[in-house]
N, C-alpha and C positions, 0 to 999 in steps of 0.2 A: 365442181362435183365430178368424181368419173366415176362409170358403172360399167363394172366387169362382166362380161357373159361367164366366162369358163371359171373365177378364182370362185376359191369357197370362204370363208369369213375367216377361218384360222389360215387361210394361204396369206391373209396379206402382209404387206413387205412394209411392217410400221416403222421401220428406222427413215423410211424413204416417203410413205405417203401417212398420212393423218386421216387415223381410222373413222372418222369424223365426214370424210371427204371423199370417202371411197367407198362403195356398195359391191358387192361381192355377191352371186346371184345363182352362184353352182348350178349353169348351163341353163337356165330357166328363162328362155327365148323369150316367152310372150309377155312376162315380169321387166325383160328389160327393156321391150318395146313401152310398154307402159310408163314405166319408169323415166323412157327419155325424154317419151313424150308429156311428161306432166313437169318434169323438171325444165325440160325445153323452155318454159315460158317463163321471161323475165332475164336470160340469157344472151350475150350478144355472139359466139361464135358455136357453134356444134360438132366439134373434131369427132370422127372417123379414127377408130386407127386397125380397122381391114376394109375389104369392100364387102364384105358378107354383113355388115352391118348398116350396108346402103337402105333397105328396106326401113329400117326405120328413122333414115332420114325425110326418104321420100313420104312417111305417115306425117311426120312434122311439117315437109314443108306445105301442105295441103292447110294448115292452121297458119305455118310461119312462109308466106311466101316469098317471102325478102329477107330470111333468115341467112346467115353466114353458115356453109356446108364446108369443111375442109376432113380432105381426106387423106391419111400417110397411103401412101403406094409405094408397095415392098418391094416384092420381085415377080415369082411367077403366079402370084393368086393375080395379080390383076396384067400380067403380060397374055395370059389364056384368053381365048375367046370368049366374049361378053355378051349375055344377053340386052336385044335392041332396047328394053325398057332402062336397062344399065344404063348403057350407053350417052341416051336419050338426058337420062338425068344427068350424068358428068359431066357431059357437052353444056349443058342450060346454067345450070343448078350448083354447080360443085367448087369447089377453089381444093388444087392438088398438090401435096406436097411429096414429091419421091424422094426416094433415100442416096437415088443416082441421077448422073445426066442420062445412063444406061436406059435404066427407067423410063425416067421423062421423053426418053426419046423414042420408045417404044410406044409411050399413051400417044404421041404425036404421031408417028409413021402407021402405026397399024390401026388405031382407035378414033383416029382423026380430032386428037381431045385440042381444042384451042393453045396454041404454045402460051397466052397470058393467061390462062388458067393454070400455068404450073409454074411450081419455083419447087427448086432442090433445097431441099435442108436433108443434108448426108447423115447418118448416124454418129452417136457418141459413144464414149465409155460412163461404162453404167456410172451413176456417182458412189456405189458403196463398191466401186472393183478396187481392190488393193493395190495400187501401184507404188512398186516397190520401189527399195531407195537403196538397196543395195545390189551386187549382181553374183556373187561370189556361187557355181555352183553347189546345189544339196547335196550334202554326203548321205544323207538316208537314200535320196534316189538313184546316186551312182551306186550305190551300195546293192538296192533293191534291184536294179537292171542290170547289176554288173559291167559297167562302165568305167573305162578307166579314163580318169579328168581332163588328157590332153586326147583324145576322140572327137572329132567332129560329129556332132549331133544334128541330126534335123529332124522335124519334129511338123506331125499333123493332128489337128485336132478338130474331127467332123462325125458327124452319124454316119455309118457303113451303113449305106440300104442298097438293095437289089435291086430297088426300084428306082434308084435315083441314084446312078453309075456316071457324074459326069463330075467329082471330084478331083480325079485327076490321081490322088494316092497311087493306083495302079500302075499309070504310065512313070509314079514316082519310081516306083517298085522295077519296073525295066530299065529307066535309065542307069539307075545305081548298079545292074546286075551287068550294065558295059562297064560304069567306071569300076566295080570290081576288079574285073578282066585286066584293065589296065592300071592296077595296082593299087589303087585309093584304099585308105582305112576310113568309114563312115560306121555310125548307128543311125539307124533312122526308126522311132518311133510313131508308132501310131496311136491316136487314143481315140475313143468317143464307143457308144454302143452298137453293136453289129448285130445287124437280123442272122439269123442261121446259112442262109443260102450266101449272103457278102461273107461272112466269115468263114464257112469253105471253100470258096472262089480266092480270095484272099491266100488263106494258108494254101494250096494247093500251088499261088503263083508264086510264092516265098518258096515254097519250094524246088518248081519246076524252074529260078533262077537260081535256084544255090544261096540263095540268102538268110538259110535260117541261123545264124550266126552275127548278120548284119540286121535283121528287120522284128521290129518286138510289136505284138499286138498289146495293146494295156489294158481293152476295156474300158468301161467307165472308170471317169477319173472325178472325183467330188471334189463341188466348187471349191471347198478351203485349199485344195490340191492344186488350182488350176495356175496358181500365178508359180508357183515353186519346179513345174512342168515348163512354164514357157520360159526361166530364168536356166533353166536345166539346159535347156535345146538353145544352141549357133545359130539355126535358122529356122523358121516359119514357113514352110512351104504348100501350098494348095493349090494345083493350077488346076480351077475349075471352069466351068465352061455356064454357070448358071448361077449367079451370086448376083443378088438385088443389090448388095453392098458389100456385106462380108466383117461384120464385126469381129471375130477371131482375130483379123490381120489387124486389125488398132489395138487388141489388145495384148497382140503378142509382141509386137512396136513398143505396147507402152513401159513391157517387160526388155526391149533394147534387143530384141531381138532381128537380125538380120530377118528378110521376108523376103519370098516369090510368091508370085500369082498370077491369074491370067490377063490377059490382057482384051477377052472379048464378051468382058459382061462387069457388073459393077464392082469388080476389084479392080477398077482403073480410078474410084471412086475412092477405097479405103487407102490405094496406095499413092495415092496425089500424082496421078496420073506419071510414077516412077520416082519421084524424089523420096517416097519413103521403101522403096524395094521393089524389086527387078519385075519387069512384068512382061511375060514372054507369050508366044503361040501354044495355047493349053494341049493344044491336036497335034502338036512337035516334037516327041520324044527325044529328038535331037535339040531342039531349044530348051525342052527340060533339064538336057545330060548339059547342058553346055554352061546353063547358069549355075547349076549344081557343080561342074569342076570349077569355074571361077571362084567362086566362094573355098572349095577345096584346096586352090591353089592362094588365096590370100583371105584367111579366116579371118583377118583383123577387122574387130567390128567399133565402134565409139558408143559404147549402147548409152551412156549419158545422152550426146547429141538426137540419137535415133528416139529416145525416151521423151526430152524437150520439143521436137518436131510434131511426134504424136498430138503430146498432151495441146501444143501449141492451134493445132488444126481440131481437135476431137475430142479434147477435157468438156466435162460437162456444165461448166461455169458460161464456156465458150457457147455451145449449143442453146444455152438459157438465153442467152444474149442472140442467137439469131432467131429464136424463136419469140423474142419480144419486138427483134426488126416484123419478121411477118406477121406478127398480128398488128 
């Protein structure tokens, strides 16, 4: 049985879960308290999948005190400081599964959570993402950016927030504005939603490098769009500095696409700690410009290989299969 806080009954995703099996609850906290608690019994594990739903483990475990608690640990909802009763419980009570070693090592060094209370199960690709079987760039979208097909593309795709500046885009946006200088022909797109304030920050440094020729802002890009964007784009770049794991990079891998990322938070997780793309000092704009001309200077990419590697680490057949090891 799972029981959703936030979906509403028409959000659910029936190709994927059996409407049967899934409770939908349009944010009605105290309904799923109830709910997990009456269904709790007769159950042998209780998965977690935030820590904001810890409270209603800790109602269960008062009836189930030997009950199985497991909880996914993302990235920064549980790398923040925790209150002691949190705590209290994870440390006793919980069995944890992070989506990094990033992660886990953070529940360990800052939280003091027991290292055999955690095991890493790393994220997947969703089962309904299209992975594609061909690679041939779109002509609608060279069309629509006006790109011409032998261009070196690189390509982001994250939420522009003000509030949350440690994607890295930016420092993209400077390296590219030296390899200009020293002659390099690139496009580099950006996609995903921008709050107002990221999006004049944004066009202002496009500007203030001389890149408005070189740098396309896209906006939102709708899922049917998403895989035909990442087969568009040479490379995947994101050197962020805050990524629990980073699902974009498997799925832009699974598209054979070249990849960068950082190297100081859980994209060392999505990128198989480099076997599956470059992973450099996200705080380096010099190490940015430097992977970015390598690729510049030998675009040739095998995106078969780079496709079978993904799938081989991160398909979700695979993932089914370590989540029946951990349970």
């Amino acid at each position: 049985m799972i029981i959703s806080l936030h979906d509403k009954p028409n959000d659910i995703p029936s190709p994927v879960l059996e409407k049967t099996n899934y409770l939908a609850l349009s944010g009605k906290k105290t309904a799923l308290i109830i709910n997990a608690f009456i269904r709790s019994f007769g159950v042998s594990n209780i998965i977690l999948s935030h820590i904001n739903l810890l409270p209603a483990a800790k109602i269960i475990s008062l009836v189930k005190p030997k009950g199985r608690f497991i909880l996914f640990a993302h990235g920064i909802e549980i790398w923040a400081d925790l209150p002691r009763w949190k705590l209290d419980f994870l440390r006793k009570h919980v069995e944890i599964w992070a989506v990094s070693e990033y992660t886990r090592n953070i529940l360990v060094d800052k939280h003091q959570i027991p290292e055999n209370h955690i095991k890493v199960l790393n994220n997947c690709l969703a089962p309904d993402f299209n992975i594609p079987k061909y690679f041939e760039k779109p002509e609608q979208l060279l069309r629509k950016y006006q790109i011409a097909a032998q261009e070196t593309i690189l390509y982001t795709l994250t939420r522009l927030s003000s509030a949350e500046q440690y994607k890295g885009y930016d420092k993209v946006i400077l390296a590219l504005a030296q390899l200009k200088t020293e002659g390099y022909k690139f496009k580099y797109l950006i996609g995903g939603k921008a709050d107002e304030a990221e999006k004049q920050r944004i066009e202002a440094l496009i500007k203030n490098t001389g890149l408005q020729n070189e740098v396309i802002l896209l906006g939102y890009i709708d899922d049917k769009d998403l895989v035909d964007h990442f087969i568009l784009a040479d490379v995947f770049i994101m050197p962020s500095r805050g990524e629990g794991f980073g699902i974009v990079f498997i799925e832009a891998a699974a598209c054979g696409c070249q990849v960068i990322g950082g190297n100081a938070d859980g994209s060392t997780d999505a990128l198989l700690n480099g076997k599956l793309g470059q992973m450099i000092d996200p705080n380096s704009e010099r190490a940015i410009k430097g992977a970015i001309e390598e690729i510049l200077l030998n675009p040739k990419n095998n995106r078969i290989k780079q496709q079978e590697l993904t799938i081989e680490n991160f398909g979700f057949q695979q993932y089914i299969e370590k989540v029946k090891a951990l349970l």
